[in-house]
C-alpha positions in Angstrom: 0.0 0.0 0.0 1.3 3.6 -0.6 2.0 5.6 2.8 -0.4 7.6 3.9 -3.5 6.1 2.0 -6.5 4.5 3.9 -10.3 5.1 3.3 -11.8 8.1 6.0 -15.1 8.3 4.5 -18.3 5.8 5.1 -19.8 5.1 2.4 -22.9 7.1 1.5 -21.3 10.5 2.5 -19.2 12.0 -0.3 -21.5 14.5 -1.9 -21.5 16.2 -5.7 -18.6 17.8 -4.8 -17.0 15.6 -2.5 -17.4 18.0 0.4 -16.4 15.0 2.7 -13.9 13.4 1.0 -10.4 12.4 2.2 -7.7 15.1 2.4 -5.3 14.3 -0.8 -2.3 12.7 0.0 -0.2 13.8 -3.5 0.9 17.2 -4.1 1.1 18.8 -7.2 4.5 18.6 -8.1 4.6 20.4 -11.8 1.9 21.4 -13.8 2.2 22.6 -17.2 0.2 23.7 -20.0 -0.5 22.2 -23.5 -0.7 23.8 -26.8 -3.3 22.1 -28.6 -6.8 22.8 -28.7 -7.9 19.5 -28.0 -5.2 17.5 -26.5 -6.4 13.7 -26.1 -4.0 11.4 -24.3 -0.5 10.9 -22.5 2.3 8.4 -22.0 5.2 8.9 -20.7 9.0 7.0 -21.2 11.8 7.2 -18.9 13.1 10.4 -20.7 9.9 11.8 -22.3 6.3 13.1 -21.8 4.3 12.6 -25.1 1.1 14.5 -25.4 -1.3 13.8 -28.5 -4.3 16.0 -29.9 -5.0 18.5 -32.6 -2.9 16.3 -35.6 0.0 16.8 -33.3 2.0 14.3 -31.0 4.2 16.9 -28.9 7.0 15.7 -27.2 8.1 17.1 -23.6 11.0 16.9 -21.4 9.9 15.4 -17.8 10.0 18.9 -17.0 7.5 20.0 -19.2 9.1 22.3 -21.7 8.5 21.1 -25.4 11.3 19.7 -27.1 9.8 18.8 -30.3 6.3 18.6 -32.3 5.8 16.0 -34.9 3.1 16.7 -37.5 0.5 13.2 -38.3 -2.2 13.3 -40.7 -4.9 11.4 -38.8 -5.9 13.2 -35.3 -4.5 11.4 -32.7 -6.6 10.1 -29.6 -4.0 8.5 -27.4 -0.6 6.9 -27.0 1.5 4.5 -25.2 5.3 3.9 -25.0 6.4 0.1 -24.7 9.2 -1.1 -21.8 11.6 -1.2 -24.7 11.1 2.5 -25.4 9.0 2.0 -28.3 6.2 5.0 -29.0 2.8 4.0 -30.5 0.1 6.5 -31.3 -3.2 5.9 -32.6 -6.6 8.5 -34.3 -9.8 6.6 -34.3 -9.1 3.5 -36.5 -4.9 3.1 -36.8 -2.0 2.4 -34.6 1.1 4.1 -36.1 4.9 4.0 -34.4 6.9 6.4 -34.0 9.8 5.7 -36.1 12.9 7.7 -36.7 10.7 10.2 -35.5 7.7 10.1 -37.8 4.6 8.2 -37.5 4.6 5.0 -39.4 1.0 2.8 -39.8 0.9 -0.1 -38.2 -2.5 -1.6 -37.3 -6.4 -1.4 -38.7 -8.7 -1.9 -37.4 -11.2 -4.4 -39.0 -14.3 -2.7 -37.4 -16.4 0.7 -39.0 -17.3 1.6 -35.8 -13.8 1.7 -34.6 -12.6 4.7 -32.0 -9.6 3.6 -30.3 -9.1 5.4 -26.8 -6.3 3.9 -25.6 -3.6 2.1 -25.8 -0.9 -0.2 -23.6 2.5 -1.6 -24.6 4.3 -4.6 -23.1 7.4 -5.4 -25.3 5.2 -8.6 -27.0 1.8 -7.0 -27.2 0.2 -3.9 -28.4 -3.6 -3.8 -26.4 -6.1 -1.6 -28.0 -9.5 -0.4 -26.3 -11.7 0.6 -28.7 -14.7 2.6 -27.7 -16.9 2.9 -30.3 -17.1 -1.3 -31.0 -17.2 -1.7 -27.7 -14.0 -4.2 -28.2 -10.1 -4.6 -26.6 -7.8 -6.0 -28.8 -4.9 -7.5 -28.5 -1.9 -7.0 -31.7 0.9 -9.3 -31.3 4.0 -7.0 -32.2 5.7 -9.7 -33.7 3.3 -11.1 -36.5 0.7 -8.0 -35.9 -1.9 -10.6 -35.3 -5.0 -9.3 -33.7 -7.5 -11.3 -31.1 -10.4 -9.7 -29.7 -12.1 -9.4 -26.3 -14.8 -7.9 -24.4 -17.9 -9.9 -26.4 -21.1 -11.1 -24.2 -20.9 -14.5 -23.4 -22.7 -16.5 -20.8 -19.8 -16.1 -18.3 -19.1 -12.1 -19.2 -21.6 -9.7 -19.5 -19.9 -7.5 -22.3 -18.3 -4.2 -22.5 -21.0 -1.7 -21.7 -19.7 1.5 -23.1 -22.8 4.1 -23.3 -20.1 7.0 -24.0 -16.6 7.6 -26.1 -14.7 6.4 -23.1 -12.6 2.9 -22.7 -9.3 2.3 -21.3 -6.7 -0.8 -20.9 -3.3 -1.1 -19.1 -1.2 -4.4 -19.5 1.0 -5.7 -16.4 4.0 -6.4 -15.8 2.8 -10.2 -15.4 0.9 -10.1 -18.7 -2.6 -9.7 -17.4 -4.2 -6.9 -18.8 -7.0 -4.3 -17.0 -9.5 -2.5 -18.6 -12.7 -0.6 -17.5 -16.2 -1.7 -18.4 -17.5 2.0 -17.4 -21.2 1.3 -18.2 -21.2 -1.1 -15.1 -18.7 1.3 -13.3 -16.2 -1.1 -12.3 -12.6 -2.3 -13.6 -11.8 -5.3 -14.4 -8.6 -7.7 -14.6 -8.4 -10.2 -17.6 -5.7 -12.7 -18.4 -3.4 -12.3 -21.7 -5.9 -14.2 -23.1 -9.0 -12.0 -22.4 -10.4 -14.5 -19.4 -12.1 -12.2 -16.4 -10.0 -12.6 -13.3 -11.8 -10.2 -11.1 -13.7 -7.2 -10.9 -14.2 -4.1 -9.0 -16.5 -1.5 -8.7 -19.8 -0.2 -7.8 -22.4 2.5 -8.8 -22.0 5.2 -5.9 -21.0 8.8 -5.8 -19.3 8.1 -2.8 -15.3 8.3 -2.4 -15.2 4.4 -3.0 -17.4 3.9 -6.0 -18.4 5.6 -9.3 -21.1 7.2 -10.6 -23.2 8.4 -13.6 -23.5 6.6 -16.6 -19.9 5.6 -17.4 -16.9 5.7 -15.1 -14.3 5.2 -14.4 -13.2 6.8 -17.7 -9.4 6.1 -17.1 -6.7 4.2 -15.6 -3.2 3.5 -14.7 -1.5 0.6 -12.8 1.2 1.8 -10.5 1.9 -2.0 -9.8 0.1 -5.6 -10.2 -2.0 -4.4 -6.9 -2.2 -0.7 -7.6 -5.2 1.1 -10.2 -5.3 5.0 -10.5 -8.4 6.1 -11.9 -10.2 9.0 -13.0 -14.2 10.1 -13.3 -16.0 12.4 -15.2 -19.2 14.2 -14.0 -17.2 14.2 -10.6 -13.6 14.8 -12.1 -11.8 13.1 -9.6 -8.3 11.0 -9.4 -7.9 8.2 -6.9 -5.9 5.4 -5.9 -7.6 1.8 -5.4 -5.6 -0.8 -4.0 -6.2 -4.4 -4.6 -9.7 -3.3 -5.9 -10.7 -1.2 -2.5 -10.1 2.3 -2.6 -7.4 3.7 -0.9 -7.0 7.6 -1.3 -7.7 10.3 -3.0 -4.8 12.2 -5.8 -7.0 14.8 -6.5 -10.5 15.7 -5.5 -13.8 16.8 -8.1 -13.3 20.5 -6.6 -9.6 20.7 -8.5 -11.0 20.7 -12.3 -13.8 22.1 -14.2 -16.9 19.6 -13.8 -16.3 19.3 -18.0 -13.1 17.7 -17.5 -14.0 14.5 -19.3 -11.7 12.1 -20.2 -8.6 12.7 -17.5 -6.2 10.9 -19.3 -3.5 9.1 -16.8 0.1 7.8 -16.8 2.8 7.1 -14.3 6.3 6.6 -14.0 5.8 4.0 -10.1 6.5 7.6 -8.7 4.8 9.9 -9.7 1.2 10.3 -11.6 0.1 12.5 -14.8 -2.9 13.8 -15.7 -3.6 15.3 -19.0 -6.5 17.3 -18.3 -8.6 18.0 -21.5 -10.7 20.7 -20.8 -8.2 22.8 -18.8 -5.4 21.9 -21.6 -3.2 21.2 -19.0 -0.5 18.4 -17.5 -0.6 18.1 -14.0 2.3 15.8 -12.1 1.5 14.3 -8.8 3.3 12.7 -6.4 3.2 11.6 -2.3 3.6 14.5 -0.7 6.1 12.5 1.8 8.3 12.5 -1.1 7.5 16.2 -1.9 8.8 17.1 1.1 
């Protein structure tokens, strides 16, 4: 568990605006603005920030001063950076990788639906949520092979996405997790798209989510650790094991349009591309801020 976190607040009490809420335990550490009109999704590498939106993929120091701004003909919706340094970005229906410093195709999509929201890199696989067939794929980097997950079957109940929002996050182990915000929970598959277990439950308090679809992002600190973030109440917290733990940033930081809180982290520190504020904000334990 991180220091500091533990649940404070029964459940039931949390209000719109999280009036009783638990005191944040992260600090802002940096917080920098971003120079697209519509910036869409973040990922990070161990010398890099990479920020997508606009038909732009910008790239910033961990600092947050723009080094460089690479130019791609679709409009990007998010982006993921392998363990092996490799840089993926994908717009509604492609995958391209960053190569030599320009964006080079790489997957299609086979549905016409397709509207890929996110995407997460070990060095064999390439997993792709896509939102608007209501689908996670899985692209073997190797062969480029694609399998697909989240159909109904009598043991699963199916990806329920009622709005443009679907994330995924592969482990170090290989197991993958994704949301299923239409039942407001998160859920943890095997490489091979069998549920493990899920978490989650229709509430606006602290320890659950609420409205139609959430959570509408996440981010795995560790095999035990989920970051996620809301919209409607456009908050950032820390669930360990599947129980919530504490809170990064409360709904009263952001503008209640701040839909689609995009999330990354280094196993230090977390970032949060805020969309409607067009900014980058860096957390971290305010132990270590200290």
């Amino acid at each position: 568990m991180i220091a500091g976190c533990s649940p404070k607040v029964p459940d039931g009490q949390a209000g719109l605006s999280d009036p009783n809420a638990p005191e944040p335990v992260y600090g802002k550490e940096l917080q920098f603005n971003v120079p697209l009109q519509k910036p869409r999704g973040i990922a990070i590498s161990d010398l890099a920030l990479y920020v997508v939106g606009d038909r732009s993929i910008l790239r910033f120091d961990r600092k947050g001063r723009l080094e460089q701004t690479i130019d791609i003909s679709d409009e990007p919706t998010c982006a993921a950076v392998s363990p092996g340094g490799r840089v993926f970005v994908a717009s509604a229906n492609r995958v391209y990788e960053l190569i030599n410093g320009r964006p080079e195709p790489l997957v299609q999509l086979p549905s016409s639906k397709a509207l890929i929201r996110s995407l997460s890199s070990s060095d064999d696989n390439l997993w792709i949520a896509d939102a608007g067939a209501r689908r996670i794929y899985r692209a073997q980097l190797r062969t480029l092979e694609l399998a697909e997950f989240g159909q109904e079957t009598k043991d699963y109940p199916g990806l329920i996405v009622p709005s443009p929002h679907l994330d995924v996050a592969v482990l170090q182990s290989g197991d993958v997790l994704w949301t299923n915000p239409g039942m407001r929970r998160f859920e943890l598959h095997d490489r091979d798209g069998k549920l493990i277990r899920a978490w989650g439950k229709d509430s606006t308090a602290i320890d659950g989510f609420a409205g139609c679809c959430n959570p509408t992002d996440i981010a795995s600190f560790s095999e035990n650790t989920v970051i996620t973030s809301e919209k409607g109440l456009p908050r950032i917290k820390v669930y360990w094991r599947g129980k919530f733990d504490c809170v990064v940033s409360p709904a009263s930081d952001r503008s209640e349009k701040a839909a689609g809180i995009d999330l990354a982290t280094d196993g230090v520190r977390i970032y949060a591309l805020d969309p409607f504020a067009k900014n980058v904000t860096v957390y971290m334990h305010k132990e270590k801020l200290k």
